[in-house]
The first five atom37 places (N, CA, C, CB, O) and aatype in JSON, in Angstrom:
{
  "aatype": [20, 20, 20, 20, 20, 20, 20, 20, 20, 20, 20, 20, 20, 20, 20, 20, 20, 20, 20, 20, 20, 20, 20, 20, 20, 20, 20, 20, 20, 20, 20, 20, 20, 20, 20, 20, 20, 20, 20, 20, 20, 20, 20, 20, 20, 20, 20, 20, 20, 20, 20, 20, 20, 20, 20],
  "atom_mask": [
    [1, 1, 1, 1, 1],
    [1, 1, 1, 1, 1],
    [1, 1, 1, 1, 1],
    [1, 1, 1, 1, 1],
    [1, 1, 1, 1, 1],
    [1, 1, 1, 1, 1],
    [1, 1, 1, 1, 1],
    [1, 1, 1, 1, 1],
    [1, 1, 1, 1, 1],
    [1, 1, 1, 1, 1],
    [1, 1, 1, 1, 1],
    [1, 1, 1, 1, 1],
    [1, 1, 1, 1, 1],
    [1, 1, 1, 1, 1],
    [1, 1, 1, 1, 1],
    [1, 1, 1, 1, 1],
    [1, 1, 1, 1, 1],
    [1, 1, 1, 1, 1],
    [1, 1, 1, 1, 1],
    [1, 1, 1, 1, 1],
    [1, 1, 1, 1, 1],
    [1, 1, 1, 1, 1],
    [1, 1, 1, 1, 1],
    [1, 1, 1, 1, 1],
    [1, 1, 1, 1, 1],
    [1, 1, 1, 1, 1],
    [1, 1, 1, 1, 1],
    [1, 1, 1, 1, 1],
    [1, 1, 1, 1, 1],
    [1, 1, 1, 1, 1],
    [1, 1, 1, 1, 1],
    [1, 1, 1, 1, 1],
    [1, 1, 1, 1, 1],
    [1, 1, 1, 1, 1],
    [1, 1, 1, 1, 1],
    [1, 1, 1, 1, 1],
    [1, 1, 1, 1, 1],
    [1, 1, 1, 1, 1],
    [1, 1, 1, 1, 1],
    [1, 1, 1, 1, 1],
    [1, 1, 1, 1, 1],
    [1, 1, 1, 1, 1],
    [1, 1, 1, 1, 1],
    [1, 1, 1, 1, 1],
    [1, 1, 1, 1, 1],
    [1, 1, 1, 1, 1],
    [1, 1, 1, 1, 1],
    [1, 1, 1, 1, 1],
    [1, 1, 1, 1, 1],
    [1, 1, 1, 1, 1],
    [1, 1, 1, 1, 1],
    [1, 1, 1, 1, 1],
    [1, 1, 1, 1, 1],
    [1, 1, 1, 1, 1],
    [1, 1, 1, 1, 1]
  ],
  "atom_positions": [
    [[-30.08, 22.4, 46.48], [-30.04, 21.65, 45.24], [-31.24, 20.69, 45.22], [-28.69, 20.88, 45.11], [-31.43, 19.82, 46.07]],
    [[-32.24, 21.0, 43.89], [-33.31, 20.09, 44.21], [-32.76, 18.37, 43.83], [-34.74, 20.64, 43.24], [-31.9, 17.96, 43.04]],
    [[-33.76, 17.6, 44.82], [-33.28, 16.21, 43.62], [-34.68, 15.63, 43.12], [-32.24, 14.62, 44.51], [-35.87, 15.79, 43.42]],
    [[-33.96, 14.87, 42.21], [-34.46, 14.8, 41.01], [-35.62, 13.37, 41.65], [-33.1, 14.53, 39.6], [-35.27, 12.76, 42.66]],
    [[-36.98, 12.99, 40.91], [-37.2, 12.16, 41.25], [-36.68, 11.21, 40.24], [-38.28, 12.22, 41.62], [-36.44, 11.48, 39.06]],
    [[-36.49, 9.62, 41.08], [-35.81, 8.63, 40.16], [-37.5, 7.82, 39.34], [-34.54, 7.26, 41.37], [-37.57, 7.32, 38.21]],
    [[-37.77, 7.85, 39.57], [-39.0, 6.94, 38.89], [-38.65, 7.48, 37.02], [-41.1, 7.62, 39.71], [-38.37, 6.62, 36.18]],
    [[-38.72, 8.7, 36.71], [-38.96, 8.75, 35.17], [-37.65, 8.23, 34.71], [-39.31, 10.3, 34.52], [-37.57, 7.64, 33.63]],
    [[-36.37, 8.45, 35.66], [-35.0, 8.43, 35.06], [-34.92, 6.7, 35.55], [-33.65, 9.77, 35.83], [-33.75, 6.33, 35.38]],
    [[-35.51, 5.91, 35.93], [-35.39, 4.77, 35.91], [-35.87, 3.68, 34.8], [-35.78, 4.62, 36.91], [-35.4, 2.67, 34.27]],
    [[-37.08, 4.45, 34.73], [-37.97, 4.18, 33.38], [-36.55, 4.39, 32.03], [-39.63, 5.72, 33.23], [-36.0, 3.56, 31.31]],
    [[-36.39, 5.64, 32.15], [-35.57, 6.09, 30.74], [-34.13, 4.64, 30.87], [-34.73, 8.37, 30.95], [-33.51, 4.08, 29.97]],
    [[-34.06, 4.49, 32.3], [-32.26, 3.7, 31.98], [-33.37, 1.98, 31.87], [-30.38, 3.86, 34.18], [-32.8, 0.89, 31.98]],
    [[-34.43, 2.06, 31.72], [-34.6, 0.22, 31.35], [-34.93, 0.47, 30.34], [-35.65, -0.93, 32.07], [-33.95, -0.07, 29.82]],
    [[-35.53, 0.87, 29.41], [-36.19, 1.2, 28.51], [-34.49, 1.24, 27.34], [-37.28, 2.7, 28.96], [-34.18, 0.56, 26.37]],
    [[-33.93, 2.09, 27.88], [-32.71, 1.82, 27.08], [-31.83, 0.55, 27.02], [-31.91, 2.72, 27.43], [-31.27, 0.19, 25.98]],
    [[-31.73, -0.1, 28.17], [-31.06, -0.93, 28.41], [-31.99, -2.02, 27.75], [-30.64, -0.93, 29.78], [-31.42, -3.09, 27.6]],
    [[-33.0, -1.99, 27.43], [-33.73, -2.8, 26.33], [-33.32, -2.75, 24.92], [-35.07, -2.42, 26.31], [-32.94, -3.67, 24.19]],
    [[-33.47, -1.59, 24.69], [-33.6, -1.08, 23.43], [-31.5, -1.94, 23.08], [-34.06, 1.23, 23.47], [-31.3, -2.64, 22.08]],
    [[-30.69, -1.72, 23.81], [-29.37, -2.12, 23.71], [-29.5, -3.39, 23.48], [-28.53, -1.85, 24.78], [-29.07, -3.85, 22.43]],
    [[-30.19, -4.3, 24.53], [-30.47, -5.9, 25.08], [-31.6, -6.58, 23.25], [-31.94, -5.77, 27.31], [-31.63, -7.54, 22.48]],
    [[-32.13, -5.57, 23.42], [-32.86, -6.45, 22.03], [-32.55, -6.32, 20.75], [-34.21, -6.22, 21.82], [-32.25, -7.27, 20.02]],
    [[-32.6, -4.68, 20.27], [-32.57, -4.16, 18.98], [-31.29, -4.28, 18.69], [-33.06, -2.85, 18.8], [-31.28, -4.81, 17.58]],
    [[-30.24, -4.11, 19.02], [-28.83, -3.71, 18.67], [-28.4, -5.26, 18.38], [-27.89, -2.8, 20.0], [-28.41, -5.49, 17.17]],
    [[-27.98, -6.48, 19.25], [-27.43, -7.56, 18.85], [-27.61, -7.97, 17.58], [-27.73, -8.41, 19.55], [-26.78, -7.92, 16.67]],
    [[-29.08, -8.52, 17.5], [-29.13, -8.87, 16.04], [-28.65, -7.99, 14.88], [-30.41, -9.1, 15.76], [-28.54, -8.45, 13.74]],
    [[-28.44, -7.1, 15.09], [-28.07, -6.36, 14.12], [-26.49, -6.34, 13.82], [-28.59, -5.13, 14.4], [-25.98, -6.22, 12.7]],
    [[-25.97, -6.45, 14.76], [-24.3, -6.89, 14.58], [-24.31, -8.15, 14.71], [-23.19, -6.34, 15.64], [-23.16, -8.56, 14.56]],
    [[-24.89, -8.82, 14.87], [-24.63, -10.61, 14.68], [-24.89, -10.91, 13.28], [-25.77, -11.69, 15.64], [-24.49, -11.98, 12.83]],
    [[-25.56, -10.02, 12.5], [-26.2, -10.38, 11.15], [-24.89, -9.99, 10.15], [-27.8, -9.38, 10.79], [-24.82, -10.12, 8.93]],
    [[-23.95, -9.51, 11.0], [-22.65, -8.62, 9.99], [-22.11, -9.64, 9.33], [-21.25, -7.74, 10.82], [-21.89, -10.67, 9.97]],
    [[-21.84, -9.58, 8.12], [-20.92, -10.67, 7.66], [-19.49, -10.07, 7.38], [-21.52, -11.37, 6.32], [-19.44, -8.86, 7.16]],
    [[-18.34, -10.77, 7.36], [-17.08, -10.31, 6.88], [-16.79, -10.62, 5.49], [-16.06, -10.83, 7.67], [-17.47, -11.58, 5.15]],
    [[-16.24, -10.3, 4.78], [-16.34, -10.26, 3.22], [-15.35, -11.36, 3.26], [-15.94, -8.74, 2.27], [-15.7, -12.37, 2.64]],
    [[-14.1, -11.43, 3.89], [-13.24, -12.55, 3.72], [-13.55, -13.2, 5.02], [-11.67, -12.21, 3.45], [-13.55, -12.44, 5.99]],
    [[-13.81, -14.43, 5.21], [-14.01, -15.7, 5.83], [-12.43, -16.23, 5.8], [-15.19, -16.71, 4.95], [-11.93, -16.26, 4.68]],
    [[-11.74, -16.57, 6.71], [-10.56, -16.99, 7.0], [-10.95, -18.37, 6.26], [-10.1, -16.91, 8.62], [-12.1, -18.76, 6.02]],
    [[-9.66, -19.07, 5.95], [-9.52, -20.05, 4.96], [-9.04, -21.73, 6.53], [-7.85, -19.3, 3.42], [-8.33, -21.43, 7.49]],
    [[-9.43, -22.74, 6.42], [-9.06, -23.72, 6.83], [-7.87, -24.26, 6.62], [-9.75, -24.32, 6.62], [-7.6, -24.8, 5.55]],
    [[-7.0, -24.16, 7.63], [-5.76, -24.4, 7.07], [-5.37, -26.41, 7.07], [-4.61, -23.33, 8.15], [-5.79, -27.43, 7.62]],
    [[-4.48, -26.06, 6.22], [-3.72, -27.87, 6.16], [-3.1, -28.13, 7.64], [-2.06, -28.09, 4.79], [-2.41, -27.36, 8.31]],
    [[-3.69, -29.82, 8.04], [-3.14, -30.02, 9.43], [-1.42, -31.0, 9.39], [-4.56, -31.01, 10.36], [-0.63, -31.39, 10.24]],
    [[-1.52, -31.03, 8.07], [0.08, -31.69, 7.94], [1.27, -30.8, 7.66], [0.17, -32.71, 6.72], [1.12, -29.77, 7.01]],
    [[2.41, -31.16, 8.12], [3.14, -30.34, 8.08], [4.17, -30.16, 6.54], [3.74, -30.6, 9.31], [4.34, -31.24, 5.99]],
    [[4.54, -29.51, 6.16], [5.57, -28.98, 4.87], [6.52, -30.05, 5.02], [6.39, -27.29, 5.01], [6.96, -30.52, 6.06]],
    [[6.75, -30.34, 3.91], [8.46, -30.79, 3.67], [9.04, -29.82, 3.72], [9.0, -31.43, 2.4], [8.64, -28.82, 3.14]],
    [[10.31, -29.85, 4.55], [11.45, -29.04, 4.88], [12.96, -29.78, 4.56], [11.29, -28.68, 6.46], [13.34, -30.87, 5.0]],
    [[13.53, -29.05, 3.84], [14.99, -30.2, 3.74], [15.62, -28.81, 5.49], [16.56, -30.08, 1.14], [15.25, -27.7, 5.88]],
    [[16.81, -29.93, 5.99], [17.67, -29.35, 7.12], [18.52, -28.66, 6.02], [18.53, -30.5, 8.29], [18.55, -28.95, 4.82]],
    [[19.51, -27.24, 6.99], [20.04, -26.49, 6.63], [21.59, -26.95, 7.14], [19.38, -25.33, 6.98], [21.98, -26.9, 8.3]],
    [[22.31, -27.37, 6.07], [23.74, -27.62, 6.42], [24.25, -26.71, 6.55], [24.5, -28.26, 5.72], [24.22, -25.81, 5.71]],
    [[24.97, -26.64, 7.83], [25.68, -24.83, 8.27], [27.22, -25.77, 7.57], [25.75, -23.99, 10.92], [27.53, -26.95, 7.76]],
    [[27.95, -24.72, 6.73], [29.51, -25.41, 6.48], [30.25, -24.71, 7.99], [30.51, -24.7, 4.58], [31.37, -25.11, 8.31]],
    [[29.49, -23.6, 8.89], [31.01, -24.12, 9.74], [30.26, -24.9, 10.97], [32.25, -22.53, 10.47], [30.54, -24.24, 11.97]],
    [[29.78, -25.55, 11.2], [29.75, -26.63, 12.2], [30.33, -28.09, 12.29], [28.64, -26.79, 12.33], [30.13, -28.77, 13.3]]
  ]
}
């Protein structure tokens, strides 16, 4: 079984691992979501208590 030399296939795995490391992020960081979650209220609801009749 011949082997392979690593020099070109090392080249090919940085060269990619660039191409992943540079080109790709910005490009999904730039995504926007169409709905933006809303800020919610930090106070709480009025609630009336629930009178149980059999307790």
């Amino acid at each position: 079984m011949p082997q392979l030399n690593p020099s070109p296939w090392l080249a090919i795995m940085v060269f990619s691992w660039m191409t992943f490391l540079i080109v790709i992020p910005p490009k999904i960081m730039a995504h926007m979501f169409p709905n933006e979650p809303a800020p919610q209220s930090t106070e709480k609801p009025n609630t009336t208590t629930w009178n149980w009749p059999w307790l």
